[in-house]
N, C-alpha and C positions, 0 to 999 in steps of 0.2 A: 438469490444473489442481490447485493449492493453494493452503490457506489460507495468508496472508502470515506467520501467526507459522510456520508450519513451513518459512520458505524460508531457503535460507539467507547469510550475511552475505559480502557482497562478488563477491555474484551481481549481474546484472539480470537482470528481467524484466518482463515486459507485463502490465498489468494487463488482465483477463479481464471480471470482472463486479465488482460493489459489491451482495453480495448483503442489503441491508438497507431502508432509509425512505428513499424519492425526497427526503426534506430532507435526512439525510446525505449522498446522493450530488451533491446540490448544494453541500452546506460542503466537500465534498472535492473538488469541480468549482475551486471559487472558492481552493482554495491549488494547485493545478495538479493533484490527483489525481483519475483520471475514468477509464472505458474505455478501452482503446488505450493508454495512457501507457506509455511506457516508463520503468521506475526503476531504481533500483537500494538492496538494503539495509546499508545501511551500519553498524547494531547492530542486536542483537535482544536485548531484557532483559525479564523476566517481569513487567512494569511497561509495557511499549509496547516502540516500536521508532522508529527512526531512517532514513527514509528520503529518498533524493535523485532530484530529479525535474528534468527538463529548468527547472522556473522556481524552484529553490531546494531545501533541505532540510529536508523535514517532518518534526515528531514526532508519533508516535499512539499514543495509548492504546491501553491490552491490549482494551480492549472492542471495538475499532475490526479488529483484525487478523485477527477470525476469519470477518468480513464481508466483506474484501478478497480474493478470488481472483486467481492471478497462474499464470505461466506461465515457464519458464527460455525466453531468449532462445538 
């Protein structure tokens, strides 16, 4: 597993864990990002990142990426 800023772009993978506040991991539940998803990233800029998820494509702040664990499909 890795941090989502270190993966890299025009990969997927699965989201692992959301290692942060059971409230973030509910705003990230509610745009489609949650355990098990499968994404894929589509930028990474030192400002956030750009990612695509079975129900659309999300942008997340840098703060947000170091919390997200993922996995190469």
């Amino acid at each position: 597993m890795l941090p989502l800023n270190q993966a890299q772009t025009g990969k997927q993978y699965k989201v692992e864990n959301l290692k942060s506040l059971k409230s973030l991991s509910k705003r990230l539940a509610i745009l489609g990002l949650s355990t098990g998803v499968f994404i894929e990233l589509i930028a990474l800029y030192k400002h956030g990142a750009l990612v695509k998820t079975p129900f659309g494509n999300i942008a997340l702040g840098s703060d947000l990426l170091d919390s997200i664990l993922v996995s190469l499909v």
